[in-house]
C-alpha positions as CSV (number, residue, x, y, z in Angstrom):
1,X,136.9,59.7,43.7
2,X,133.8,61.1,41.8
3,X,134.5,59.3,38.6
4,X,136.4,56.1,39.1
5,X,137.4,53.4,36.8
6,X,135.0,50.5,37.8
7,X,136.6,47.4,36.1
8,X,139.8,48.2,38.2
9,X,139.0,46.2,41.1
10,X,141.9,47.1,43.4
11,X,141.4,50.4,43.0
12,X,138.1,50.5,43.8
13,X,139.2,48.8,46.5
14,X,141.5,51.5,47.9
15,X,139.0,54.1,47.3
16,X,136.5,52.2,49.0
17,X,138.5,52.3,52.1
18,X,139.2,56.1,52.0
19,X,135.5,56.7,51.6
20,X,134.6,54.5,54.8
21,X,136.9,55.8,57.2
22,X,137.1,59.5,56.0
23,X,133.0,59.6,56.6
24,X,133.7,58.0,60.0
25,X,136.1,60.6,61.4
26,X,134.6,63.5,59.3
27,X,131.3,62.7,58.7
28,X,130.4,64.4,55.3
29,X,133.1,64.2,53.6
30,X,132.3,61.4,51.5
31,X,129.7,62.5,50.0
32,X,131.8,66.0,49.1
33,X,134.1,63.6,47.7
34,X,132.3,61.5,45.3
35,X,128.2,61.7,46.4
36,X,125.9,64.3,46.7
37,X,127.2,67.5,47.4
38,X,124.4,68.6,49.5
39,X,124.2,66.1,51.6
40,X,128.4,66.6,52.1
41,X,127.7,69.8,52.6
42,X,124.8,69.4,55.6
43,X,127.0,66.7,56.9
44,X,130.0,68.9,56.9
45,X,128.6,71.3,58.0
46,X,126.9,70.0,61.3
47,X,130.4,68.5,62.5
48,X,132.2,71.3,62.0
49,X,129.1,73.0,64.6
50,X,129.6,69.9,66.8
51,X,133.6,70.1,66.6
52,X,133.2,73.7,67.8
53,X,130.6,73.5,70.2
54,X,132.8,71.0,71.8
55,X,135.9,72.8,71.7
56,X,133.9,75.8,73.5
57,X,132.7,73.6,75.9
58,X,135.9,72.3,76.5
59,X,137.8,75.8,77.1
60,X,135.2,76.7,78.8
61,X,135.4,73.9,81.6
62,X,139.3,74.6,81.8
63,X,139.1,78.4,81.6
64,X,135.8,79.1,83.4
65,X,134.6,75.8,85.0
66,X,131.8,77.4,87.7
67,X,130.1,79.0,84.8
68,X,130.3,76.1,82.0
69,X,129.1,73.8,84.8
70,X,126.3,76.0,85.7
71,X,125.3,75.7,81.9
72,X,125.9,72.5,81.1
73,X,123.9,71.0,83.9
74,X,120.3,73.2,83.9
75,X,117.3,71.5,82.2
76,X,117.3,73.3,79.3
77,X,120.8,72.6,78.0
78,X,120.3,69.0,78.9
79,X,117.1,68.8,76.8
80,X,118.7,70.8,73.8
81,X,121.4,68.3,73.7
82,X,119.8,65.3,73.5
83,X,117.6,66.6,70.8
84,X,120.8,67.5,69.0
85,X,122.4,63.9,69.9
86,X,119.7,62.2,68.4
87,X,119.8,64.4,65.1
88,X,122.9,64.5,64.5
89,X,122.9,60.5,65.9
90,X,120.3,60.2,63.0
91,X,122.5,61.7,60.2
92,X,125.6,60.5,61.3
93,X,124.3,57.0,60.1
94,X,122.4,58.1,57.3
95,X,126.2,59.5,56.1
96,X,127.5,56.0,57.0
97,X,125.2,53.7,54.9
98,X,125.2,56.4,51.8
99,X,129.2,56.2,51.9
100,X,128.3,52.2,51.5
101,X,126.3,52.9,48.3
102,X,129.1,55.5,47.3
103,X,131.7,52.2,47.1
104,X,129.8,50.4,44.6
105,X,130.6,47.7,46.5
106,X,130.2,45.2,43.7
107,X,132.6,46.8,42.2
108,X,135.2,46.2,44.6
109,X,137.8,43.0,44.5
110,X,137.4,40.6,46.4
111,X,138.3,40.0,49.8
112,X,138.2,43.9,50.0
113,X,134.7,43.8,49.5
114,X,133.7,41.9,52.1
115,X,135.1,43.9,54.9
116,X,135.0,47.5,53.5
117,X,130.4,46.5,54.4
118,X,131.2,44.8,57.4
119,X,133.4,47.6,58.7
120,X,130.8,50.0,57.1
121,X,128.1,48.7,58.9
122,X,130.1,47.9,62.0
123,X,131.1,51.6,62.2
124,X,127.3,52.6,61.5
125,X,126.6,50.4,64.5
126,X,128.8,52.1,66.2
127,X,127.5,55.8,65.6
128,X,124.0,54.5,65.8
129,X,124.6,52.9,69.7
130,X,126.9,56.4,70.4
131,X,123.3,58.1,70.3
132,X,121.2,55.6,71.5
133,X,123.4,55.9,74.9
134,X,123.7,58.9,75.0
135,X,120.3,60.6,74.5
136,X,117.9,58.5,76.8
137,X,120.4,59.6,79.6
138,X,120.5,63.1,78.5
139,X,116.4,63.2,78.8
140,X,116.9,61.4,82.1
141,X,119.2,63.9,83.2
142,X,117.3,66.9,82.2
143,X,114.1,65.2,84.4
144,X,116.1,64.6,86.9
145,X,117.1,67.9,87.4
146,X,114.1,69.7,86.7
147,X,112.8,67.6,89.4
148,X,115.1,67.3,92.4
149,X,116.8,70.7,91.7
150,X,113.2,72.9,91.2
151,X,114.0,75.8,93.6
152,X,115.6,79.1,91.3
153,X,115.9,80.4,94.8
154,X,118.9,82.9,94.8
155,X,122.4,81.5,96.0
156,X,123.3,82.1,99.5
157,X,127.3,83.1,99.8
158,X,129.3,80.5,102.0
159,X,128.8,81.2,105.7
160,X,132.5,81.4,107.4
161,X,133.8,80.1,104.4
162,X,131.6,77.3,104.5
163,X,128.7,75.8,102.4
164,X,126.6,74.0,105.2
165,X,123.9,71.8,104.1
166,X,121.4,69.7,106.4
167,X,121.3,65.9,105.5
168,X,118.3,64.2,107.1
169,X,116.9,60.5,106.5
170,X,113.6,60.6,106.4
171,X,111.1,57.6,107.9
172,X,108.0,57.5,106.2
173,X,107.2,53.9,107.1
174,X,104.1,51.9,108.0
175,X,102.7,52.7,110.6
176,X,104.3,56.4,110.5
177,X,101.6,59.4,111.3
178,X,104.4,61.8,110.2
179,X,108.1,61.7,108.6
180,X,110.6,61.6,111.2
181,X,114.3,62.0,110.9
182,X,115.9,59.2,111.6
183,X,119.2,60.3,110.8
184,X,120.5,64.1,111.3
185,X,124.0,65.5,109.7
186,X,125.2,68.6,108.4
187,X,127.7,68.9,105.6
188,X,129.7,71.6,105.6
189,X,131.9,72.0,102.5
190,X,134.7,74.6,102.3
191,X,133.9,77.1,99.9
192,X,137.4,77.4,98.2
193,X,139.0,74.0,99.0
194,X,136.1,71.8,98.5
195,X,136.9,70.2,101.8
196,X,133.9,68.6,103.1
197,X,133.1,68.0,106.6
198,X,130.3,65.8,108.1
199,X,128.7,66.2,111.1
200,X,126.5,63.6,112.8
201,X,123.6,64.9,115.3
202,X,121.7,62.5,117.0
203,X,118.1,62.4,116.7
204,X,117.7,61.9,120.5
205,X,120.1,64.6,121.5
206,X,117.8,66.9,123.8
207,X,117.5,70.4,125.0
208,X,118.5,71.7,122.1
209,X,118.2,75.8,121.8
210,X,117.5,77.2,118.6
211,X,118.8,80.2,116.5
212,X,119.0,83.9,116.7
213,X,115.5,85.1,115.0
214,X,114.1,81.5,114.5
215,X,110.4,81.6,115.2
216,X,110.8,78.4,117.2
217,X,112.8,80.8,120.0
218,X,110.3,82.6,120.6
219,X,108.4,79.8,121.5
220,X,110.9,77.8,123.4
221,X,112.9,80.8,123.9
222,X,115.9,78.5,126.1
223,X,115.5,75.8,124.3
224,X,113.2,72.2,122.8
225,X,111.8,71.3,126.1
226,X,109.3,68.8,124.2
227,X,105.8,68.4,124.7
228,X,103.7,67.1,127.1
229,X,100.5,66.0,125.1
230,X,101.3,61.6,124.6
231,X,99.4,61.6,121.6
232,X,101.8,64.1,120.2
233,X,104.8,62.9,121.8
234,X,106.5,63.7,125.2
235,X,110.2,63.9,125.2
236,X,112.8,66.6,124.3
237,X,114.9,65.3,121.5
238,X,115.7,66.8,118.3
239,X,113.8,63.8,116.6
240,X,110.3,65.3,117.7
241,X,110.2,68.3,115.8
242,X,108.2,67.2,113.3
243,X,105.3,66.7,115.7
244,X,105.9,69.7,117.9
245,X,105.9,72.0,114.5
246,X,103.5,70.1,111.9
247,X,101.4,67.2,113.1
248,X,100.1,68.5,116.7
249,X,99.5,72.0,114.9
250,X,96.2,72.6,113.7
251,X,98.0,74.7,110.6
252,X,100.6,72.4,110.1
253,X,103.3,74.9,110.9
254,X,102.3,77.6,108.7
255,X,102.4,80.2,111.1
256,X,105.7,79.5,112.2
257,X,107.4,78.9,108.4
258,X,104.8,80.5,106.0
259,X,106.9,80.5,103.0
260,X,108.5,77.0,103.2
261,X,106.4,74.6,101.3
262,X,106.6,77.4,98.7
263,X,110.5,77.5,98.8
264,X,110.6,73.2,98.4
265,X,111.0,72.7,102.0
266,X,108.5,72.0,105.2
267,X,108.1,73.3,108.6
268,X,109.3,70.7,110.2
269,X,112.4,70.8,108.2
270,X,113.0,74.4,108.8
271,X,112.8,73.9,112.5
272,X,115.5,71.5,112.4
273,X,117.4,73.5,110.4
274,X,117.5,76.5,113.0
275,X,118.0,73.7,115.9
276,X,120.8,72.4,114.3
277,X,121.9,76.1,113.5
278,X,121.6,77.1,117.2
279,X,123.9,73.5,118.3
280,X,126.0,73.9,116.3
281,X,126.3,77.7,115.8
282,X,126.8,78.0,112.0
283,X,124.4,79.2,109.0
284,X,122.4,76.1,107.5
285,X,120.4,77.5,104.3
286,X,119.6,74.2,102.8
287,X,118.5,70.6,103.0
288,X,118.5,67.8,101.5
289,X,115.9,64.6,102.7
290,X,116.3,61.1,101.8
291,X,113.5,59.1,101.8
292,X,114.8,56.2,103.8
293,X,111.8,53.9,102.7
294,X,112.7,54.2,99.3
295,X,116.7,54.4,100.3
296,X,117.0,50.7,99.2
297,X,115.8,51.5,95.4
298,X,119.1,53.6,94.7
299,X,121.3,51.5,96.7
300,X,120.3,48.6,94.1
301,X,120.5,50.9,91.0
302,X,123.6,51.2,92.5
303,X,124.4,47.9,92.0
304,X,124.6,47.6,96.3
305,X,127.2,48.3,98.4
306,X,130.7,47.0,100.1
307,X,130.3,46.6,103.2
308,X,132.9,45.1,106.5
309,X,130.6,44.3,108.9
310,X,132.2,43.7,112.3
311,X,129.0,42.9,114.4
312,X,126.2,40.0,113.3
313,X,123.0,42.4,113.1
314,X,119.4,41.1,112.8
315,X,116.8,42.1,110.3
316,X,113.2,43.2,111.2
317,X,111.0,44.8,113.4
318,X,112.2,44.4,116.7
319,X,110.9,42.7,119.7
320,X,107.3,41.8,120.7
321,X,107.7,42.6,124.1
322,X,110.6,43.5,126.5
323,X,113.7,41.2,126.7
324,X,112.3,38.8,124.0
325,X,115.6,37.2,122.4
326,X,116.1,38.9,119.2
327,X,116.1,34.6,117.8
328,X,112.7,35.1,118.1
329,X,111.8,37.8,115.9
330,X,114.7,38.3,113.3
331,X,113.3,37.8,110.1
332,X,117.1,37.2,109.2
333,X,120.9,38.1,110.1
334,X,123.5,40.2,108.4
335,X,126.2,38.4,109.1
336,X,130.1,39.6,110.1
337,X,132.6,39.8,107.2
338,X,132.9,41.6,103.7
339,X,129.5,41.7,102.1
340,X,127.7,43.4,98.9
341,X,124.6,44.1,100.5
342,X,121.5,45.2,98.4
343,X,119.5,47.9,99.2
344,X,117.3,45.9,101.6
345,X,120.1,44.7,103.8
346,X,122.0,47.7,103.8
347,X,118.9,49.5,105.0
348,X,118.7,46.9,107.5
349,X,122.2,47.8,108.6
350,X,121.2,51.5,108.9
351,X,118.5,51.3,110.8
352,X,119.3,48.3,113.2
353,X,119.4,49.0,117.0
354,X,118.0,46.5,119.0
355,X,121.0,44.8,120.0
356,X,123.8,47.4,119.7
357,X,123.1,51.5,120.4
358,X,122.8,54.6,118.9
359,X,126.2,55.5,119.0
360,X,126.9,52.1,116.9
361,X,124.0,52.9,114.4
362,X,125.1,56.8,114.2
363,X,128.9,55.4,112.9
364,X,127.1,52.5,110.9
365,X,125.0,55.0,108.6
366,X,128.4,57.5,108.5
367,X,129.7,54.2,107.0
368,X,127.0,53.3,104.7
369,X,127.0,57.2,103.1
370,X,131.0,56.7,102.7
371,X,130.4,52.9,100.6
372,X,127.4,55.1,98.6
373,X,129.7,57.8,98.0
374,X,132.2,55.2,96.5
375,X,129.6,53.4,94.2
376,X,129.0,57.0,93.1
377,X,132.3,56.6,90.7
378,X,131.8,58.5,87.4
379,X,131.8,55.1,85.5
380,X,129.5,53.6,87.7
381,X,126.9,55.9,87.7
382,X,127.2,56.4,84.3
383,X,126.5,52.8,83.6
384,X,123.2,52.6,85.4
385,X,122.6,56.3,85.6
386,X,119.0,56.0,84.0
387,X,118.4,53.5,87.5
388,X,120.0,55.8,89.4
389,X,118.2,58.8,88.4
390,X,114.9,57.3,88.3
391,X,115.9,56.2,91.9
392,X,117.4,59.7,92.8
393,X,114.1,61.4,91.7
394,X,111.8,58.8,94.1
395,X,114.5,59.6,97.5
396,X,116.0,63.0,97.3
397,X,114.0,66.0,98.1
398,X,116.1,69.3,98.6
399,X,116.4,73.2,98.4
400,X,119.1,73.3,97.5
401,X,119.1,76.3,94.2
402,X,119.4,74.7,90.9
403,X,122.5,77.6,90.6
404,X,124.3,76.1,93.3
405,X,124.7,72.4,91.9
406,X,127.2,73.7,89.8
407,X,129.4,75.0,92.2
408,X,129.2,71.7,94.9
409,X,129.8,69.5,91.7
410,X,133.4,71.8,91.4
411,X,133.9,71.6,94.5
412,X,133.0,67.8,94.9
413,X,136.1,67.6,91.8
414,X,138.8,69.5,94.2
415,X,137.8,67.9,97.4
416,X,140.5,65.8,98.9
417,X,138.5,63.9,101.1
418,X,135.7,64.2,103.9
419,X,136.0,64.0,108.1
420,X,133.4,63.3,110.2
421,X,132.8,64.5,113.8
422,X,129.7,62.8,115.9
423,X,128.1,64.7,118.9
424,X,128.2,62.1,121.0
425,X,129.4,61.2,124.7
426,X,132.2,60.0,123.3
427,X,133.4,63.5,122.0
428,X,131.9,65.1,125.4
429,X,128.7,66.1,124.1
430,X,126.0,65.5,126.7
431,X,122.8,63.9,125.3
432,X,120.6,65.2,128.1
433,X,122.1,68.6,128.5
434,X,124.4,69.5,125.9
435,X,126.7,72.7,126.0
436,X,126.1,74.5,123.0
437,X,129.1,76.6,123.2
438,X,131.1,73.3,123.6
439,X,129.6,72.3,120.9
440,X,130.3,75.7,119.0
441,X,133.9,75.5,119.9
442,X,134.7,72.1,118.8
443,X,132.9,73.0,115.3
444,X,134.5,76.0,114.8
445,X,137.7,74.2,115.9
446,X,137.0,71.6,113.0
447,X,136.4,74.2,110.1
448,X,139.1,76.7,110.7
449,X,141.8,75.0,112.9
450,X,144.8,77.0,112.0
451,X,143.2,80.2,113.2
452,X,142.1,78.3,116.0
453,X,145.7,77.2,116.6
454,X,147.1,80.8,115.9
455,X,144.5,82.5,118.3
């Protein structure tokens, strides 16, 4: 290998192939062989450190997944490996081109010599794209996380053997004074069986009481009767927190939740928190917000949605004035069958209630987060996952504790599946006048219903 016999064409021929593929599966090796041993010997060296670093990281996610996870996906890491990727990236096809020169190619017979280059350079191609990928996503990642998942906030254990999470769509749209939440569900996922349970709360469900030590008891210590001030907003449902805690305040809710905004969340979120703690009579510790306005942007990194739509649905603004045909002011219709709907129409769909109810719209938006949760598909996301972070980081606000991604992305690996339940007349919840313990019973029903059964 070190000292060949250049006039013998064929075997320069032979040992140009062992050169090009040994340096491709052990990169290093041909320059041990026949180059510079130093170089060999950094080359070597760094895949053996890669091989093992893999093979770690490996045991670790089948031996110890919750703690590799909760490595493998903080900032830090993320950063340290990309730097790494794109050294090793950089070497890996420095290794590739100086095996090349180690062929003396013009040495080699003919055809050989032809393809032992183009599979050298294909292969350096290959090694130089491998890092190209996967670095840029790597940074991505890292931002992504550093940014959504901020809070280092300690881990609060599973209530009832439940994780519970609040879920709120947030309307920040023209001609908004304040966010609202224009859609309310908590997501409860089972602590050792990863099952995951949605519940749907609808923002105009009223009288609402709120939980044991919330500051919002004490001052609606039955429950949200509303407010009476118009400008401010006058009736009782769930939906008009946000003005009854931050925007008719003069302090924005500080008094009530002094430490939120510090903690990555807001008043008006913690209120709805505790509401939807005292409804449904379990623990909520986190949140997360999307920002329906800028929903559509990571439905299209998504590459849209598949939707069956079983209703024709029109798109805009609503109606000028009372009973005006909805003809009249559809900008445009979403129209019954299958449809991949962009982010614009699917928002559309969402949001649309001027000729069905809520009842329709609640089940429609239960059905849009199941089509997301399908586009989410490993390979998906992972072939526009630079669109769908940047997308991610513009929509998602949460509290959720950086430690704790680790764990729901375990859990999210064992689930086998997700049930909804809606507060709604249909399952006997009153809108007006609901029965919190009702509504308590049906929950705990849903979470643990072989005790339920048993008892």
């Amino acid at each position: 290998m070190r000292r060949p016999d250049t006039t013998d064409g064929a075997a320069m021929a032979t040992r140009g192939w062992w050169l090009i593929l040994l340096n491709f599966v052990i990169p290093g090796s041909a320059q041990a062989l026949a180059g510079n041993r130093k170089l060999g010997k950094l080359g070597l060296a760094s895949t053996l450190i890669m091989w093992v670093v893999g093979a770690v990281l490996l045991l670790g996610l089948l031996l110890w997944r919750s703690g590799t996870l909760s490595i493998l996906l903080t900032p830090l890491f993320l950063y340290a490996a990309a730097l790494v990727c794109a050294g090793y990236g950089v070497l890996w096809v420095v290794l590739s081109l100086d095996a090349l020169r180690l062929t003396r190619i013009v040495t080699v017979a003919a055809p050989h010599r032809f393809f032992i280059a183009l599979l050298a350079l294909l292969l350096a191609l290959v090694q130089g794209g491998a890092a190209a990928y996967a670095v840029p996503r790597l940074f991505t990642a890292a931002g992504t996380f550093g940014s959504i998942f901020h809070t280092s906030a300690p881990v609060v254990p599973p209530s009832d053997g439940y994780y519970n999470v609040l879920l709120l769509g947030a309307d920040s749209g023209d001609g908004r004074d304040s966010v609202r939440f224009d859609s309310i569900s908590v997501v409860s996922v089972g602590a050792e069986s990863g099952e995951i349970i949605v519940t749907g709360i609808p923002r105009d469900i009223a009288h609402v009481p709120f939980s044991a030590g919330s500051p919002m008891r004490a001052e609606y210590p039955n429950y949200f009767s509303g407010l009476s001030d118009p400008d401010c907003g006058w009736n009782s449902g769930i939906n008009q927190l946000t003005n009854a805690v931050e925007f008719c305040r003069p302090d924005g809710g500080a008094s009530l939740y002094p430490e939120a905004r510090a903690q990555g969340s807001t008043p008006a979120i913690e209120a709805t928190k505790d509401a939807a703690e005292g409804l449904m009579g379990i623990e909520i510790p986190y949140y997360i917000a999307i920002d329906m306005h800028g929903f559509e942007a990571l439905i299209d990194a998504l590459g849209g949605v598949d939707i069956t739509v079983t209703e024709r649905l029109p798109e805009g603004g609503g109606p000028a004035y009372e009973g005006q045909p909805a003809e009249d002011w559809a900008s445009g219709w979403i129209e019954v069958g299958q449809q991949r709907m962009t982010g614009e129409t699917a928002l559309w769909y969402a949001r649309s209630r001027y000729t069905t109810n809520d009842w329709d719209r609640m089940e429609r938006q239960r059905e849009l987060q199941d089509a997301i949760l399908t586009q989410m598909s490993p390979q998906n996301v992972l072939q526009r996952f630079e669109e769908v972070a940047r997308a991610g980081e513009d929509v998602v606000t949460t509290d959720v504790p950086r430690a704790l991604v680790s764990t729901f992305v375990e859990l999210a690996a064992e689930s086998n599946g997700m049930r909804s339940i809606e507060l709604s007349p249909s399952n006997g919840v009153d809108q007006e006048w609901p029965d919190a313990d009702a509504v308590h019973r049906m929950i705990r029903e849903a979470m643990h219903p072989a005790a339920d059964s048993a008892g």
